[in-house]
C-alpha positions as CSV (number, residue, x, y, z in Angstrom):
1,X,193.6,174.8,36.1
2,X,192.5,177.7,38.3
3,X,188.9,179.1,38.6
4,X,188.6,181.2,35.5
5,X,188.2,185.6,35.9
6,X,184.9,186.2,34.9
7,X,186.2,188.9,32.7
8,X,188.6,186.6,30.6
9,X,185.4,185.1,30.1
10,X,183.4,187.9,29.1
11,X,186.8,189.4,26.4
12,X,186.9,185.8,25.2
13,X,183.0,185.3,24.7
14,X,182.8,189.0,23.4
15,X,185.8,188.3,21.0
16,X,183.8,185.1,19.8
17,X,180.4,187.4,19.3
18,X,182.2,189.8,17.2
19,X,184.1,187.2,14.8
20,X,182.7,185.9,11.7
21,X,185.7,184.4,10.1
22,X,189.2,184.3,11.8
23,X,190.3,182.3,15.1
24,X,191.1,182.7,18.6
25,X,194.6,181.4,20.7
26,X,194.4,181.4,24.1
27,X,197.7,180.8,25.7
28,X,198.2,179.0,28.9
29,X,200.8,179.3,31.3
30,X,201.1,177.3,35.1
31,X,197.1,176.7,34.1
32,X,196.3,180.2,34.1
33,X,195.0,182.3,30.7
34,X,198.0,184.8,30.2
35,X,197.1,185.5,26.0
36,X,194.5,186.1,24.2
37,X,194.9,186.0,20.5
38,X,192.4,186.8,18.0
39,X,192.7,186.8,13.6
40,X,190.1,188.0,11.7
41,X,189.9,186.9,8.1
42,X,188.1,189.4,5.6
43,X,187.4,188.0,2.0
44,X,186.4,190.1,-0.8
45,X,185.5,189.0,-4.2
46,X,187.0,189.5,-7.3
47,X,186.0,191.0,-10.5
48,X,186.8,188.8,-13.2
49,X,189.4,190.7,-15.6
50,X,191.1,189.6,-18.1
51,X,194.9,189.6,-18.0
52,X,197.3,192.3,-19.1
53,X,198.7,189.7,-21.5
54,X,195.6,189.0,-22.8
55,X,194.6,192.9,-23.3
56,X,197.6,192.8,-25.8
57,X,196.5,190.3,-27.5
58,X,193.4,191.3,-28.0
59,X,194.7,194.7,-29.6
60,X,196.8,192.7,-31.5
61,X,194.7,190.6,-33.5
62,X,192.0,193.5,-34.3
């Protein structure tokens, strides 16, 4: 592998500084960096609801 571009390696260390969830590809070619991917996963909790069904239901047997 060739010697590495010091700015690949500043993107790839500031892509790794800014993720919290997620991943990062880096795709090689002849030993040299020619991709960087990077994913980020958000997750947001849900508010427990009951079900449309179950609304009906519920008017039902009042």
């Amino acid at each position: 592998m060739a010697k590495l571009d010091d700015s690949i390696v500043k993107h790839i260390l500031s892509s790794l500084e800014d993720l919290e969830f997620g991943s990062i590809v880096i795709t090689v070619h002849n030993g040299e960096i020619t991709q960087i991917d990077a994913t980020e996963k958000r997750r947001f909790a849900l508010k427990k609801t009951s079900s449309p069904h179950q609304q009906i239901t519920n008017k039902n047997t009042k």
